[in-house]
N, C-alpha and C positions, 0 to 999 in steps of 0.2 A: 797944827792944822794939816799939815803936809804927813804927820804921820797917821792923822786920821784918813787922809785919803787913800794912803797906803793900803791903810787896814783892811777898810771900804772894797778895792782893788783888789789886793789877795781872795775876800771873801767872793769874789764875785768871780772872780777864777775859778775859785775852787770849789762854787756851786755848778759852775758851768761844765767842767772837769766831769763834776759826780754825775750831773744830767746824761751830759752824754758815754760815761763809764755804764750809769744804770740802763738806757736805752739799748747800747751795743749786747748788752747783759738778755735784756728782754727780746728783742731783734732773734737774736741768737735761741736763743732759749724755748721762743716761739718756732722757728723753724725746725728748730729739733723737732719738736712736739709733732709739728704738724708733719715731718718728714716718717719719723717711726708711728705715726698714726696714718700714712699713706701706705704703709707695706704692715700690715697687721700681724703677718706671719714669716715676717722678715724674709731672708733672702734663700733662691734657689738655684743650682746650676744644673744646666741641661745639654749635655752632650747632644749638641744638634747639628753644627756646618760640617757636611758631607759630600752637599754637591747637588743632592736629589731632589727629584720635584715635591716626592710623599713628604719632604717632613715639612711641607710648609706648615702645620699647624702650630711647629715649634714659630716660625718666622713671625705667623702674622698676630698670635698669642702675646709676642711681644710687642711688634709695631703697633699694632692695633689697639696695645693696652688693656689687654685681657690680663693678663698676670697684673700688672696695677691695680684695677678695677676691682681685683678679688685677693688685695693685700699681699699681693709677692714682689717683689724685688726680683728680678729673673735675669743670668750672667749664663748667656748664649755661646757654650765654647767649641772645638773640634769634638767629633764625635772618632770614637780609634774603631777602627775597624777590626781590630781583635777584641769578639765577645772577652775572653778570658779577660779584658781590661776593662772594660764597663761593668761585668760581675761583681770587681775588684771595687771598681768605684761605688758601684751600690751597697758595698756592705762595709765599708767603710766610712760610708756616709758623703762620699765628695760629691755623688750624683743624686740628684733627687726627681727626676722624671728621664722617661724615653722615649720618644717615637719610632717603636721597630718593627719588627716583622715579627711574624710566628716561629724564628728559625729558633729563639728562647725557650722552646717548651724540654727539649732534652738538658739543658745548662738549671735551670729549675729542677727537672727530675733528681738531679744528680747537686741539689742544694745551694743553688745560686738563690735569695733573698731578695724575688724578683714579683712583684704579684702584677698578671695584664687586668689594664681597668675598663676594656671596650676597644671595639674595632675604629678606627677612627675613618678609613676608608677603602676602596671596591680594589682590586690591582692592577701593580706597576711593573711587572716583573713577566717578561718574556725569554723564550729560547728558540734562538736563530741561527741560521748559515748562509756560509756566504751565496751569494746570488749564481753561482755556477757550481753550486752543491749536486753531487749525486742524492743527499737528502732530503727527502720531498716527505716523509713522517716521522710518528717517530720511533715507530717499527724502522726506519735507518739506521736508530741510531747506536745499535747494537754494534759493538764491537769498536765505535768508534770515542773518540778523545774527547771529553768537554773544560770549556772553560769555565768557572765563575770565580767572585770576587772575595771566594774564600770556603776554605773545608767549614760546613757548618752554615754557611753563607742561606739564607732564603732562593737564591737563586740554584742553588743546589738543591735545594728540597721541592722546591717548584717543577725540577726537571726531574728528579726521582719519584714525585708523586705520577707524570706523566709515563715515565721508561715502568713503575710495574703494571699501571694499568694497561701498558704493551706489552703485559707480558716477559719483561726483560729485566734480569736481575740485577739492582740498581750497584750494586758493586762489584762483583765478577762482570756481567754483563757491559761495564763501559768501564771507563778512564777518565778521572776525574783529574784537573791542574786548576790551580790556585795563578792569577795574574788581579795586577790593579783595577779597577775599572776602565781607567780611560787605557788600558793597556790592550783590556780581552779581543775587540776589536781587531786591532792590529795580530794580535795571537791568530787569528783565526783568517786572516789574509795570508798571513809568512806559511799557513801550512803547520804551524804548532798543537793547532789544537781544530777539531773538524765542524765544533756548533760551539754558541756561547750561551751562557743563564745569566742574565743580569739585569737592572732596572734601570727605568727613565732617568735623567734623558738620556743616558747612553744608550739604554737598546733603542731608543728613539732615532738618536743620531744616526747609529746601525744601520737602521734600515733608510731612514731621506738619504746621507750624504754618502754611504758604502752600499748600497742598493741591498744589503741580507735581508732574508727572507724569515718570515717568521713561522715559526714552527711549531711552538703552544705561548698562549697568552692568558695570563692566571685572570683577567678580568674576564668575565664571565657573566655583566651586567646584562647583557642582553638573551640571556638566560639561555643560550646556545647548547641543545641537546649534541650537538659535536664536540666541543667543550668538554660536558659535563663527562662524557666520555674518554676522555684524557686525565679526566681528576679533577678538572675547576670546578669547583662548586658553584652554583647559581647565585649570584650577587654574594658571593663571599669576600669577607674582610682579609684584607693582606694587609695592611699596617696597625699596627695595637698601640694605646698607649699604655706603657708599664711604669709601675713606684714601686720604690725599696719598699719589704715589708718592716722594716725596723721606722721608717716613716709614719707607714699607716700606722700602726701601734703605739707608739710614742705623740702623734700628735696628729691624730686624724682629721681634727678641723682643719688643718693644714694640707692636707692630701687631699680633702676634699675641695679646696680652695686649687688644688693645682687639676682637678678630677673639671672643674667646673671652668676652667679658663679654657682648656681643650676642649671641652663641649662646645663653648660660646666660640671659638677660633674656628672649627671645622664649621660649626654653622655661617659661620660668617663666609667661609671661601665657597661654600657649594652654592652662597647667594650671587659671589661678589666673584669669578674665576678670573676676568677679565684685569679687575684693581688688584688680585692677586700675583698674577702673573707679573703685572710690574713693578709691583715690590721686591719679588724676586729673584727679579732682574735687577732694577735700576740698583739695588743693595747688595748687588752680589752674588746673593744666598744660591743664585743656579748660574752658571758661567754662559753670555749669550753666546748662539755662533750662529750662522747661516741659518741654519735648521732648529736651532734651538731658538724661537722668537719668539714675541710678543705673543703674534698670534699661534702659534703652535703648542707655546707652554700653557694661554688659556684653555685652548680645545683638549688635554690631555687632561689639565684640573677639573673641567667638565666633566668627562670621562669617567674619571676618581669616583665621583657622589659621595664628598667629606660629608661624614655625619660619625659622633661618636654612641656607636651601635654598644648595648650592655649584652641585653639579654641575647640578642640574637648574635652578637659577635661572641658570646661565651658558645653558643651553638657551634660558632665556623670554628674556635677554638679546638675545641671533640673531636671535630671533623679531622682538624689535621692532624692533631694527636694520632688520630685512628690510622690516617696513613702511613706516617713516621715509624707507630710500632708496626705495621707491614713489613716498612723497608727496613728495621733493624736501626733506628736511630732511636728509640726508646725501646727500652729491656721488656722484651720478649713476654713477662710474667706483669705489664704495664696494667693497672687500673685504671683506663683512662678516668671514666667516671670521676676517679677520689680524687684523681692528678689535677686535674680542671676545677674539682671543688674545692682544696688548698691554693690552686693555682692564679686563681680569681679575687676580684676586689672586689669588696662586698659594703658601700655604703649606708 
């Protein structure tokens, strides 16, 4: 009898055992399922934290669950400030979106496997002096030193689209120095350097908290015939979103799933400027200080008018091309036309 109870006992162990063996089994195995059926197109890395206000669409794409929503997995990392290392990443495959600027169209010319898939928003990118400048245009600014945050940088191409439309030959004609961002500033107090080219929020800060003055500002939203006469374009695109083309090609449902989450992001921020800003913030993604607040990083996202622009942002595209080969930053015998037509992402 007793060893019947045993038996009894064992058995009843070792249904309970399997029960809950086979549960952890399904448990398991169910959350897989439903985890690789929540990112449809598995995962992506996107050189984003920089510091800036423009790449919020990386920011809120992911808080917001845009990249979830449309099957990505999304792995938010430092963005390097040397193009030469993000080219590197794209064609190796470590990067699979960017929120940049136009300063990519020579790094492309010159076979960087980079396609822009639309304007994402208006601009960020100003060139200032300090507030007791002899430079009051930018006919001054002949002969003198400039800063930005890098040879190649948008902020250099920003300030050379203004210095030929003065007339002034953007490489003999000035002096160009490469400093950090949060550096340029201070360059341009000590007397190092005599104007700066750089973007929010530090040309922002610039001007609230070091009183500089500004002296071309590439947003041009308000369609300012003084402006357009420095080179801004009338509500043209300064930030772009770009994808590897070994992306597009290999697995465009994919590209289009990353094409469609920055639509839905930028639409989100030019509803929402206000819940953008402190996300921003309260996450880090923009460093607050006095002048960089709440409300000042809203009023600048305002400004912006995120929207991700195709056809017309392949328009503002041309445009700069057109200037660049001006200044001699794309080869002299440039087709822009064909460059923009390889150069473009084509849904």
């Amino acid at each position: 009898m007793s060893n019947q109870k045993e038996f009894k006992g064992n058995v009843a162990k070792f249904v309970t055992i399997f029960l809950i063996t086979v549960g952890i089994f399904f448990t398991f195995n169910n959350h897989s399922i439903y985890a690789s059926s929540s990112y449809k197109y598995g995962s992506i890395t996107v050189p984003a934290k920089n510091g800036t206000i423009c790449g919020a669409p990386n920011y809120i794409a992911y808080e917001k669950g845009f990249f979830k929503k449309n099957g990505l997995k999304a792995n938010l990392v430092a963005k390097p400030t040397n193009i030469g290392d993000l080219e590197a990443g794209f064609s190796s495959g470590k990067y699979d979106a960017l929120n940049g600027d136009f300063q990519y169209l020579p790094a492309i010319q010159n076979g960087a496997q980079i396609l822009a898939a639309g304007g994402l928003h208006q601009g960020c990118i100003e060139v200032l002096v300090p507030k007791n400048s002899s430079i009051h245009s930018v006919k001054d600014l002949k002969g003198k030193t400039i800063g930005t945050p890098g040879q190649g940088s948008t902020g250099q191409y920003v300030a050379t689209i203004a210095l030929q439309h003065a007339g002034i030959d953007v490489k003999s004609g000035v002096v160009w120095k490469t400093y950090d961002y949060d550096l340029l500033t201070k360059a341009a107090e000590k007397g190092e350097v005599d104007a700066i080219a750089t973007v929010d929020p530090f040309a922002y800060q610039a001007q609230k908290q070091n009183h500089f003055r500004v002296i071309v500002n590439n947003n041009n939203s308000s369609n300012s015939t003084k402006m357009a006469k420095m080179g801004m374009k009338k509500s043209g695109s300064c930030c772009y979103l770009y994808l590897p083309q070994k992306l597009v090609k290999e697995n465009p449902a994919k590209a289009a799933a990353i094409v469609k989450s920055y639509k839905e992001a930028a639409a989100w921020i030019d509803k929402h400027p206000s819940e953008t800003a402190s996300i921003l913030l309260n996450k880090k993604y923009v460093a607050e200080t006095k002048f960089v607040n709440h409300k000042n990083v809203a009023n600048l996202i305002k400004s912006y008018h995120f929207s991700l622009k195709g056809k017309e942002g392949k328009e503002d595209l041309k445009y700069y091309a057109e200037q660049l080969k001006k200044a001699g930053f794309l080869k002299s015998n440039t087709n822009v036309k064909k460059l923009i037509k390889s150069a473009y992402y084509k849904n």
